[in-house]
C-alpha angles and dihedrals in degrees: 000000000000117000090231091061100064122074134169127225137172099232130024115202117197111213145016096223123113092289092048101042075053103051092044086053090045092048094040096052107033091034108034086158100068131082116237141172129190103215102196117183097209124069099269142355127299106075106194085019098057090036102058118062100161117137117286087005100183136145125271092213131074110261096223095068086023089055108063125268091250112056109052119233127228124190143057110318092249117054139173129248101257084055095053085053102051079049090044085044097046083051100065090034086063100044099036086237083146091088093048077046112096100170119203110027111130113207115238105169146011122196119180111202115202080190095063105021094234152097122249102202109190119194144162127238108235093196096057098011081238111155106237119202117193131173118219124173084207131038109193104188116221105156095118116227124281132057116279100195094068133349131223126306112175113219097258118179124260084007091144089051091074113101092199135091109277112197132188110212088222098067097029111183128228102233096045099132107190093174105144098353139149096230121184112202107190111206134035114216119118090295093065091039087063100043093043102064088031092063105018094099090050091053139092076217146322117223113181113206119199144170102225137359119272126202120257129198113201120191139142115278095235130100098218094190090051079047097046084044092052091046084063100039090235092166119265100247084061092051098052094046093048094050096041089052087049096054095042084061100047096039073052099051091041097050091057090048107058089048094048101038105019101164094053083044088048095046094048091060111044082039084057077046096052099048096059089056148080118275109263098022114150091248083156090062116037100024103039118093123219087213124068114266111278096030085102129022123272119244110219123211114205108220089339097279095156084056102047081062095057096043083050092054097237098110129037135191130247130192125177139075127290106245088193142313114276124201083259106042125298141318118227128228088237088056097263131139137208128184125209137177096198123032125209112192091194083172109138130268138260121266128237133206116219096327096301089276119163103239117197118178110200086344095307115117118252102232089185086208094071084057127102114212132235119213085323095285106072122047124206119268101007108103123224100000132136127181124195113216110162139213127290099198093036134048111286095232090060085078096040089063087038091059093034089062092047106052093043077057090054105040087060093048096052098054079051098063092040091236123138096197150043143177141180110237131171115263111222098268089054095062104087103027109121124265129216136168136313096268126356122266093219097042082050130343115183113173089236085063095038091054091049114024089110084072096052136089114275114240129213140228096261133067104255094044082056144086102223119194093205116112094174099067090035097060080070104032105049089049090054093046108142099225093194084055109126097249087075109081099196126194140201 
């Protein structure tokens, strides 16, 4: 391999998504001193954002906790994807992150050497097709957690007898005209409450079949405290701060509150549901969930546009099971039919386990599985490693500041101590305690984790050996982490 092709850096950052735009801010403000690269396997920056193309593609969190703490957001809490990458974009423009930036190159592998204290990354240039070898003492993950290149499709019976167009939100094409068609969007989780009120008005008609209801959280899509705080020219750094600090409460307050009061929860937001909708409608059917409030995410609907379809009679629920695919559209467990021209399978995507990459640690593979996580970050016996996996009842980004914030920390302390590695492991009295799964299925329980928690790190019974899912206690925990506590195995 060619000399001019490896490079050392100090820290290699995986991802210019949200969570890696962030860690290169956070290292390059907290830790001037240090060397980093964001290696990101697509053509720009955006990750989620410049993946998904799918009609009406917008966030389902409010864009003042979802943007980061330090950058002030501006527009309306919900925002579309075009809108996150000008921010995104505004971001690296602002803090000159463009030169740490080196865009398609896809990992391969990734080889930790306790010889020589460092990580040997190994990728291909998808632009030339040029393997590319680089050295990091740190690889902060950042790739985010399902497979870009194709989403989810469950194995559905007689699925190749169908003669329309079947799309995957996921890899939306260009040319796709849906202009008075019959469309059938499978699935009703935020994707399809965003495609539905996107395409309704092109369609013939939209009809959304599901297995089972989803909740759904409508709400205008204003902040009237950022507004009432405009009105009076307070600056935008206050207002962000001061809204941000608002909705954390509340999401707070909520969040107790469906776990410790489910059925009033429950109530409150098929009530919100049922006023949107035509008298009579079977609300009970086809909008009221069999699982509590939060163990799944919520999927908010900005204004109640997926609603004003439906009122309008443009678009129609469905809920029962497919029987099997038929060559017009598909046949229902109950013996109903319906018919498509078009077919949208808005049903999840696959998870991924840090990028696929193939980990070896001193020449032994990484099965993530055999891990134990810490705090949901660091995982047992593989050195100088962080990976970013955000929050499922509060806005991502909120983590990526959090851990930002951590392994900057770290990183000092570390030079400190005049150490070059470290690593979890388990103390004594850790080592029996039982394992479980990544999250609790009770605690949380998406179909995309349930399908493949058997490839994620275990978790313990105690805090630091969790993934928590709690933003609220870790924004206190992960900043008073004692990083001379046992758990760190640290080397010269």
């Amino acid at each position: 391999m060619d000399e001019a092709q490896r490079s050392h850096v100090d820290v290699l950052i995986v991802g210019a998504g949200i969570s890696g735009i962030g860690a290169g801010y956070h290292l390059q403000t907290q830790c001037p001193e240090k060397s980093f690269v964001i290696l990101e396997g697509l053509e720009s920056f955006g990750g989620t954002w410049l993946v998904h193309k799918y009609p009406g593609i917008r966030s389902d969190s409010d864009l003042y906790t979802f943007g980061y703490r330090f950058k002030p957001w501006t527009g309306a809490p919900i925002a579309t994807a075009a809108e996150i990458l000008t921010y995104m974009e505004e971001v690296i423009d602002e803090n000159d992150l463009d030169q740490h930036i080196r865009y398609q190159h896809w990992i391969n592998t990734a080889s930790w050497s306790s010889e020589d204290q460092r990580w040997t990354v190994t990728s291909v240039r998808k632009d030339t097709g040029e393997q590319v070898s680089m050295t990091a003492n740190f690889l902060w993950m950042c790739q985010g957690y399902y497979k870009h290149k194709e989403g989810y499709t469950p194995d559905w019976d007689g699925f190749d007898d169908y003669k329309g167009q079947v799309i995957h939100p996921q890899v939306w094409p260009e040319d796709v005209d849906l202009g008075g068609k019959r469309v059938l969007v499978i699935g009703s989780g935020a994707t399809a409450a965003t495609v539905v009120p996107a395409i309704a008005g092109d369609c013939e008609h939209v009809t959304v079949l599901q297995r089972s209801p989803t909740y759904f959280m409508p709400a205008r899509n204003e902040n009237e405290l950022a507004d009432r705080l405009r009105k009076l020219e307070v600056d935008e750094k206050w207002i962000h701060e001061i809204v941000r600090k608002e909705i954390l409460f509340n999401q707070e307050e909520f969040t107790r509150q469906a776990i410790e009061e489910p059925e009033r929860v429950k109530g409150e937001l098929i009530g919100a549901v049922k006023a949107l909708l035509p008298d009579g409608y079977d609300v009970e059917k086809h909008f009221t969930p069999s699982y509590r409030p939060w163990q799944q995410r919520l999927a908010f609907v900005p204004d109640g546009d997926i609603f004003q379809g439906i009122t309008a009679g443009k678009a129609s629920m469905v809920t029962d099971q497919i029987d099997r695919f038929t060559p017009k559209g598909v046949r229902l467990k109950s013996g109903d039919s319906v018919e498509a021209d078009i077919i949208i399978t808005a049903t999840g995507f696959d998870l991924c386990v840090l990028g696929d990459i193939d980990f070896t640690v001193d020449g032994k593979a990484v099965d993530f599985a055999d891990t134990v996580t810490y705090r949901g970050m660091m995982f047992t016996g593989v050195p100088n490693m962080v990976w970013i996996f955000g929050y499922f009842r509060a806005s991502w980004t909120l983590r990526v500041d959090l851990i930002g914030d951590f392994v900057c920390r770290l990183l000092k302390h570390m030079d400190a101590k005049g150490v070059r590695s470290v690593t979890p492991e388990l103390l004594p009295e850790d080592v029996s305690m039982p394992l479980s799964g990544w999250i609790d299925p009770d605690n949380f329980n998406p179909n995309y984790l349930k399908r493949s928690m058997d490839k994620m790190p275990k978790r313990g019974d105690r805090p630091e050996w969790q993934h928590t899912q709690d933003y609220w206690q870790e924004k206190t925990d992960i900043p008073a982490v004692e990083l001379d506590d046992p758990v760190f195995n640290y080397q010269s």
